[in-house]
N, C-alpha and C positions, 0 to 999 in steps of 0.2 A: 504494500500500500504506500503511497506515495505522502510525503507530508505536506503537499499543497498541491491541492487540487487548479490546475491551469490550463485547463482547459477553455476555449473560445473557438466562437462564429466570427466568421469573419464580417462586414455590415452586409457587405455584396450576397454573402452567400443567406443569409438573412431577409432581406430583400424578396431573393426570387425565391424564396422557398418558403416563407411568412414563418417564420419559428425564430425563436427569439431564447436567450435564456437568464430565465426566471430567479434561479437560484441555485448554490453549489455547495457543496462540503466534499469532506477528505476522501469521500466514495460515492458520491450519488450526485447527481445534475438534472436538477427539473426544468422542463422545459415547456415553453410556452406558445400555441401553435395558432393560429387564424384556422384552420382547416383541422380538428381533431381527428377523422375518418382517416388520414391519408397515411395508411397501413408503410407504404415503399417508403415514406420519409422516416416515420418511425423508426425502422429499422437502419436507417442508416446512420441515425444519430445514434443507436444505440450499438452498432458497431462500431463507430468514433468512440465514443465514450470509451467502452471496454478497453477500445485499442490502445489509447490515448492513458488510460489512468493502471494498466494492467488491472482488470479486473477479471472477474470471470460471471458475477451474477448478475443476472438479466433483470436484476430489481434495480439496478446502481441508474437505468434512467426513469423516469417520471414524465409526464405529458399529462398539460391540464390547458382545454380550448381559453383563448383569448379575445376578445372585441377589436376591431380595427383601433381602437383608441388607444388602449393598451401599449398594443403593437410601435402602435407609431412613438409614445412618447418613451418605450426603450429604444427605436431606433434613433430617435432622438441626441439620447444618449452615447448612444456609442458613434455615431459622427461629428457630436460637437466637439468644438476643441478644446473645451472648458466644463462640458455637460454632463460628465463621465460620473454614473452611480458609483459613490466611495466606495459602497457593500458590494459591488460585483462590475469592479473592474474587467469591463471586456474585448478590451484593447489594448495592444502589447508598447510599452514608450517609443518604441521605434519604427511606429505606424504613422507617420504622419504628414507621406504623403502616398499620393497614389500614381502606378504606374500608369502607363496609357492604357493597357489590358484592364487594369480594376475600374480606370474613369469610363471606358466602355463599356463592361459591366453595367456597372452603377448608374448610366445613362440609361441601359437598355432594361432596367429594371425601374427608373423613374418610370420611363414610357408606358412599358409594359402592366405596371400596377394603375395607369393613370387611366389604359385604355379599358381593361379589367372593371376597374372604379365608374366607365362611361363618362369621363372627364370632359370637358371637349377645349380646359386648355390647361397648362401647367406655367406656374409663375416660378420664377427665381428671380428674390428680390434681397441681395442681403446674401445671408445664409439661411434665409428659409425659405423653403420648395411650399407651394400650397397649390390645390388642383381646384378648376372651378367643374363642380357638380350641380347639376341641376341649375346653371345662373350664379351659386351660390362658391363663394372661394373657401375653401376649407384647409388649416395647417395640414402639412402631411409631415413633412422631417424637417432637423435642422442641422446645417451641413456646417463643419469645421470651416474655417479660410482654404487650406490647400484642398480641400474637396472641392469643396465650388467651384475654385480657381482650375482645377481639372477638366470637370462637366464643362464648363461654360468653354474651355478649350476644345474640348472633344466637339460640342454644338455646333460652334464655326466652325472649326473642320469640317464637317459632313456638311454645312450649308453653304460651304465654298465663300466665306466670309476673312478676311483680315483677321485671325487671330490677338495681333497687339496692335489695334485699334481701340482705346475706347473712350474715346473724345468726339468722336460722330456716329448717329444713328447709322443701324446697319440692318438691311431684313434679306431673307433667303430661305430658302426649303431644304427637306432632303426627304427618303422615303424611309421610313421604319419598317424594321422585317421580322418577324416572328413566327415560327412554326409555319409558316407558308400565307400566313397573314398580313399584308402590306398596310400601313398607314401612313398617308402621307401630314409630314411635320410641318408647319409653317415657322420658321422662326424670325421676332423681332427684337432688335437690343436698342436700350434706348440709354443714353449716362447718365447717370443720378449724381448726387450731392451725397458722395461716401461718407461714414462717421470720422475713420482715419485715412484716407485719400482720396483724390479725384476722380479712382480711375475704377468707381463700382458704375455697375449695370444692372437693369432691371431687365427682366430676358424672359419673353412669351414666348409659349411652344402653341399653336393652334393645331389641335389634333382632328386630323380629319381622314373620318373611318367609316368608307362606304358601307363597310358589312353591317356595322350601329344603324349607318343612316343610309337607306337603299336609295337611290336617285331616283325614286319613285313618287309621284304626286301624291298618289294613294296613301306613303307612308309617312308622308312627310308630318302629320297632326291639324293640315286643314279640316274646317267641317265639312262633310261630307255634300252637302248644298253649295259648297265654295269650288268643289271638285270640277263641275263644267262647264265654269266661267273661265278655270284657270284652261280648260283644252280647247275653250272656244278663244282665247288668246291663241291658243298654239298652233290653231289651223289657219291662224290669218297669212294671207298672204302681204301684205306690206303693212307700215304704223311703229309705232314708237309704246312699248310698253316698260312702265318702271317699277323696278322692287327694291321700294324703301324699306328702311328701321333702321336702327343705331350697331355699332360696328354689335359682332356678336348676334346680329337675331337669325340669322340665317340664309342672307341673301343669299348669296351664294349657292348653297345651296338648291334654294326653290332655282335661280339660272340654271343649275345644272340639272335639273329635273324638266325643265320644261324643251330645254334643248333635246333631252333622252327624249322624250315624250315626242319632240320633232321629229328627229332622227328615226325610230319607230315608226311610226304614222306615215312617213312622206319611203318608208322601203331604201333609206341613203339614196332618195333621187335629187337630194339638194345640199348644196354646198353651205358648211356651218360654221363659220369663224367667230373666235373667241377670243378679245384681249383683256390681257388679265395680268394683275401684278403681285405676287406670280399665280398662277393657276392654282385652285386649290383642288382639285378632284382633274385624275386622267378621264378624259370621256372619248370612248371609242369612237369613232366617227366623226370625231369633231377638229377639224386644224387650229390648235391650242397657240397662240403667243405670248410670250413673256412680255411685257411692258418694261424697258432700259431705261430709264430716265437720265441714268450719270453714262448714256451713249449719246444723250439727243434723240431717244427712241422712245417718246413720251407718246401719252392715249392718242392725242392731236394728230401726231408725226406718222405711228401707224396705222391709224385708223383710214389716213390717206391713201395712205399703199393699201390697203386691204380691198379698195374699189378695183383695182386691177387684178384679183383675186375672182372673178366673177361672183361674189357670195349670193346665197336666197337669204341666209339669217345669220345678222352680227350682233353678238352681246360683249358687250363696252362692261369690264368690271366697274370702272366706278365713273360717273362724270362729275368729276372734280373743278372746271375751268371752265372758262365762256369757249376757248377755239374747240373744245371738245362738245360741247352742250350744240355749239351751233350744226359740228358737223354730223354729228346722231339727229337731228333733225331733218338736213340736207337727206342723210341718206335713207331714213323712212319715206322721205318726202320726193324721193327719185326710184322706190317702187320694192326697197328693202323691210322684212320684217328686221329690226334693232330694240335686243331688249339690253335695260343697262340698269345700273344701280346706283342711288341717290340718299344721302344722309336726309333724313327728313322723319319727322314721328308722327305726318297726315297725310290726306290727300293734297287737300288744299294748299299745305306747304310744296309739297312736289311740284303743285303745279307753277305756286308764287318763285320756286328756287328755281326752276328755268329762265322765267322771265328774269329773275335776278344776275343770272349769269350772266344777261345779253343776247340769249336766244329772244328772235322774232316771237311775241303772243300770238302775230296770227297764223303765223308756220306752223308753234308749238298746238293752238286749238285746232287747225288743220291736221298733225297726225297722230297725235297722244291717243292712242286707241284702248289705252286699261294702264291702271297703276293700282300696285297690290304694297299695304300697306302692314309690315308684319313686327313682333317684336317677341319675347319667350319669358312667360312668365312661370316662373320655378318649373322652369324649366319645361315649360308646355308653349307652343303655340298659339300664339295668339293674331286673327289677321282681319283686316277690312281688304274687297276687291270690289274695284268697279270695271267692268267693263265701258266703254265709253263713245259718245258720238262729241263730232266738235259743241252741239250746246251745251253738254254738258261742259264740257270741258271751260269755256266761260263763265259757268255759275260756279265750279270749283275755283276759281281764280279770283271770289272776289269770299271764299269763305263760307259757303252752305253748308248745311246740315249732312253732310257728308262725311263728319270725324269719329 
């Protein structure tokens, strides 16, 4: 028998396996599990242990289920730099950074627990990670200095970002892989006003999991009454359709559903262009671009190119500017279905924030053929849709009953 029991998880392996430990002495290690059923884990802590402490009796481990809460404020502990349980030190003094293999790890087990969770983003703000569920942001760990400083290196790398950058915003993707599971990452880094230097960052992950969320209208949480106004947009052959809400409610998404929904219906007899910064869902059938901005390849720039493209249907990720606003008008208004996405929490505003950009009002009540207005409350779907004729289109513009 050993006179100190020293045995340890490592955080990574903690992580993807949800088991944590509890408590120890000079012969036995209880442990603390998220999943109690999972017979193959069992055992193989209990082969560690034996191995680990020479033991030989199959009582030396213990296993008693845990609440995610639990879990998390042990793992807490064993990544912070300072957080460390004095009664069960579970990390060895000369742990204290991590190699590229453990920060990959430990990236791929943020993701992987965040996707699990049905998260749809993950914060790193500081040293502490928190996942937004249901709308709602909830702690999840809290990461030492050289942890952070790892993941957040690891991040840019896979987003093809500047690594020792962090004096200007930087945004970029990569795609997450798991068990034959893709999800594509969005990531944004923006600088903050660090406690002890300049050079902290606040870093969104936007998780975006078509198997969660099928590019299907059907699944998306409209009401079922709402369902063939949105397909009676999708069979129009030219007009200007908008899908507002605030960053977060799901544009995007409903875009990408309504383009499947095209692409379906029309048998790929029609050409589908898509500019987007960057693209947040692959949609087969659709010729996806990236939006450059720091190229001069801004919405404006190729939106123009994109006429020589032959398109039947162009959706404009976001129109942020009047030369953009104008030319989604233009091109409704020359025989193009263009659907695009607009910050706005009404109708009536979508219609006032055109005119505001410097789009023509009479162009604008000439093509505006539907604006779907959506936002997600605890995490549910919530939308207003009008489908639209130009009068209507001028009584939303001065404010009706329409919000």
């Amino acid at each position: 028998m050993t006179e100190k029991n020293d045995f340890t998880l490592s955080p990574v392996f903690c992580l993807h396996n949800g088991a944590v430990i509890l408590s120890r002495d000079e012969s036995s290690v209880k442990f603390g599990l998220l999943n109690e059923d999972d017979e193959t884990l069992k055992h193989r802590l209990e082969n560690a242990v034996t191995s680990k402490l020479n033991l030989h009796d199959e009582k030396c481990s213990t296993f008693v289920a845990i609440d995610r809460d639990t879990f998390n404020r042990q793992i807490s502990w064993m990544f912070s730099h300072d957080g460390e349980n004095p009664e069960k030190k579970l990390l060895n003094e000369n742990e204290d950074a991590l190699s590229e293999n453990e920060a990959a790890a430990l990236l791929d087990a943020l993701i992987g627990n965040a996707v699990r969770a049905y998260a749809s983003d993950i914060h790193i703000e500081g040293n502490v990670v928190r996942y937004r569920i249901c709308g709602k942001l909830c702690r999840e760990i809290e990461l030492g200095d050289e942890r952070r400083h790892a993941v957040v290196q690891r991040i840019k790398l896979l987003a093809s970002l500047n690594v020792v950058e962090h004096r200007r915003p930087q945004d970029g993707h990569f795609v997450f892989r798991s068990n034959e599971k893709k999800v594509f990452v969005r990531v944004s880094c923006l600088p903050t006003v660090g406690s002890f230097s300049g050079e902290e960052e606040s870093i969104v992950l936007r998780l975006l999991d078509p198997d969660r969320v099928p590019l299907k209208l059907e699944s998306l949480g409209f009401d079922e009454r709402q369902i063939p106004d949105l397909k009676k947009m999708c069979a129009m052959e030219n007009g200007l359709i908008l899908i507002c809400g605030a960053t977060g409610s799901g544009k995007s998404t409903t875009a990408g559903a309504m383009l499947e929904e095209i692409r379906k219906n029309s048998g790929d007899s029609k050409k589908i262009i898509s500019l987007e910064d960057p693209p947040e869902y692959v949609l087969e059938g659709v010729s996806q671009v990236q939006i450059q901005d720091c190229h001069g390849l801004g919405f404006a720039e190729i939106l123009r190119r994109t006429f020589r493209q032959d398109p039947d249907v162009i959706f404009i990720g976001e129109i942020r500017d009047g030369e953009t606003a104008e030319i989604a008008v233009q091109a409704a208004l020359t025989g193009h279905l263009v659907f695009a996405t607009l910050h706005t929490g009404t109708i009536s505003q979508a219609v006032l924030r055109m005119y505001d950009l410097g789009a023509s009002p009479k162009l604008v009540n000439a093509v505006l053929s539907g604006i779907i207005v959506q936002k997600l409350v605890e995490g549910k779907l919530s939308a207003r849709i009008q489908v639209l004729n130009p009068a209507d289109v001028s009584e939303k513009s001065r404010g009706s009953d329409f919000e």
